[in-house]
N, C-alpha and C positions, 0 to 999 in steps of 0.2 A: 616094621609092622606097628611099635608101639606109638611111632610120631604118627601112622595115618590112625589109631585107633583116639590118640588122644584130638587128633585134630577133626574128628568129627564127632566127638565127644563136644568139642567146643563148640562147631555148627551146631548143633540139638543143645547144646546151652540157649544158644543165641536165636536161633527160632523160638525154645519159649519164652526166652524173657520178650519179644518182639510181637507173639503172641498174647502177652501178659499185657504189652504196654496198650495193646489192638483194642483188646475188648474193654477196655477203660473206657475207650471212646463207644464200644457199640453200646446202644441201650435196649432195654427189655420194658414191655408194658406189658401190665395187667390190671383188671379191672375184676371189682364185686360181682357178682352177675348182675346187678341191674343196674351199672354201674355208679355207683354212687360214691365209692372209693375207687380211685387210680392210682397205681403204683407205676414208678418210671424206674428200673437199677440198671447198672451196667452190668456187660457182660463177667465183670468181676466182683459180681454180689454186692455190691456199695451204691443205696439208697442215694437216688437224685433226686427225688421228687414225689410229693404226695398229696393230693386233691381229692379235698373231699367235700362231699353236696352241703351245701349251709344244712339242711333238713334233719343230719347227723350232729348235731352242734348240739341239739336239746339232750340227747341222753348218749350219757358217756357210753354206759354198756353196749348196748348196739354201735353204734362209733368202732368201739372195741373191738368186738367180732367182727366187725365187715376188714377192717383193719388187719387182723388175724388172717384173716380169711386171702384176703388179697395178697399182702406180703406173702405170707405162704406160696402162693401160686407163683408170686411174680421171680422168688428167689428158687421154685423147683424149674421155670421154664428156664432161669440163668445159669442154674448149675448145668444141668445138659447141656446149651450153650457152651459152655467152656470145658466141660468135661469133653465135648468133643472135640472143642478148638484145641485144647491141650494133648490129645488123643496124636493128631493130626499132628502136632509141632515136634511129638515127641518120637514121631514115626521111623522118625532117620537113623534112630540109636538101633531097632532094628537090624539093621545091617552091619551093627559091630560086635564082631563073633562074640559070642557068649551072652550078650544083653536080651536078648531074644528074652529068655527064661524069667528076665525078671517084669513082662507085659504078658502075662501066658493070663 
């Protein structure tokens, strides 16, 4: 019992690290609402990319906010993103007696 508990203990290691390396590659956008700053991260919260409208360039503070503003969003739509992809990877431990209790 204890080699098939540790051995998919191992599987559910290896789906997340497999998950971990996935979302590396997927990326996430968001935009200001009008869009004038674009955020690009991946699915593991790490800023790719940031574009923003020359028209932003003259004042920092606004720059700032839209900046805020955008990040903000682009790293709540990536957490979800991977809170579920991690959800889903870690799914398999479920079924090793006792693990249950600690996804409740």
């Amino acid at each position: 019992m204890f080699g098939n508990v540790m051995g998919k203990l191992q599987e559910a290691q290896q789906k997340t690290e497999e998950t971990k390396k996935r979302l590396d590659t997927v990326l996430v956008s968001e935009a200001s609402p009008d869009g004038k700053v674009k955020i690009t991260i991946t699915g593991n919260r790490e800023v790719k990319d940031i574009h923003i409208e020359e028209s932003l360039l003259q004042d920092a503070e606004e720059l700032s906010d839209y900046l805020v503003l955008a990040v903000n969003k682009a790293i709540e739509k990536a957490s979800a993103l991977h809170e579920t992809e991690m959800q889903a990877a870690a799914k398999g431990m479920l079924n090793i007696p006792g693990m249950d209790k600690f996804f409740q």
